[in-house]
N, C-alpha and C positions, 0 to 999 in steps of 0.2 A: 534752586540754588544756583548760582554764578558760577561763571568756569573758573574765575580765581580762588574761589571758595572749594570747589572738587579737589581742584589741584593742590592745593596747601595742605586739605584733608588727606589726601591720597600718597602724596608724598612726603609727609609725615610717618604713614602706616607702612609704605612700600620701603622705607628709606631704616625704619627705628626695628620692624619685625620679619625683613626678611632679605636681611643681607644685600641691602643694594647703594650702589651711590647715585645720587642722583645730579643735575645741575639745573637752572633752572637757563634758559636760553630766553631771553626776552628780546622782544619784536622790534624793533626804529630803524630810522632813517634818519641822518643827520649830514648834512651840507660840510664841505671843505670851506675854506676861505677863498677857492677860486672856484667853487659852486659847483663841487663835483658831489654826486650824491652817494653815498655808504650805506649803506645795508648792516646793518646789526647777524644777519642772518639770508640767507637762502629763501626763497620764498615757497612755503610752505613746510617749512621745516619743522620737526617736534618742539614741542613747548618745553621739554624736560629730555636730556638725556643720561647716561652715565653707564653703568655696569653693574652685573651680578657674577663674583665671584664663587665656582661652583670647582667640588674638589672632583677629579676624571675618576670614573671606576675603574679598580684592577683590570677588566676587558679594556679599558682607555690608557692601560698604560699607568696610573695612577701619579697623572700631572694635576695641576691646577692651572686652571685659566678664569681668563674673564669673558663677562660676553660684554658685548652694547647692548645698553637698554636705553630705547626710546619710547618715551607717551605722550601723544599727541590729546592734551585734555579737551573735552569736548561738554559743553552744559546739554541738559538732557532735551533741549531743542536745537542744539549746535549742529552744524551743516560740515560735513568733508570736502575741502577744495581738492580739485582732481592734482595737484600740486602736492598735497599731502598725501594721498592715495598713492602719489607714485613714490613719494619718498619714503612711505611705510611698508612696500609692495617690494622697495627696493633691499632695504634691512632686512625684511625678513627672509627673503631671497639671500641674502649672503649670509643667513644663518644669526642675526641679531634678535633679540629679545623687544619687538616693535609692534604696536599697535594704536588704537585708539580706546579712550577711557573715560565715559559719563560717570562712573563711583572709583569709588576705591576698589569694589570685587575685581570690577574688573582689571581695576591697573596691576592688583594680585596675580588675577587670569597671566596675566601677560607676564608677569616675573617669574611664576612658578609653573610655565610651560613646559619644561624640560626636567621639574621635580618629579623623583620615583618615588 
């Protein structure tokens, strides 16, 4: 399977049954008219981000927030550039809902880390 093909599956299922929003973050580079080059994105940055809206337990005070969720899709031969390692190493470290995902379980894993 293709990694645009994971990821469409995956966030279809992460997006429609478990409360998330997703966006999809697509990858270029495009030139200025005085040939300055733009970045679409960061390099190594997730392929999809958004958030999962979780209501806080009464021990939390009983707020609601949101978290970031990032997933970096990956096809089931796909390679991690140390580029994304740091920026999923980073998210998760600040408490963000971030990982990497050859299926859909896993992009699951990764949303409902923090379900009781």
């Amino acid at each position: 399977m293709l990694e645009d093909e994971i990821k469409a599956r995956g966030c279809a299922e992460v997006t429609q049954k478990h409360d998330c929003v997703l966006t999809n973050n697509p990858n270029g580079v495009f030139y200025t008219r005085d040939a300055r080059q733009i970045r679409t994105k960061p390099k190594g940055y997730p392929d999809t981000t958004g958030w999962k809206s979780i209501v806080i337990t009464p021990q939390m005070v009983g707020l609601k927030i949101a978290l970031f969720v990032a997933i970096e899709w990956k096809s089931l031969k796909g390679v991690k550039s140390p580029e994304q390692k740091q920026w999923i190493k980073r998210m998760q470290d600040d408490g963000c809902l971030a990982g990497f995902a050859k299926s859909t379980e896993e992009a699951v894993a990764i949303v409902r880390r923090l379900d009781q």
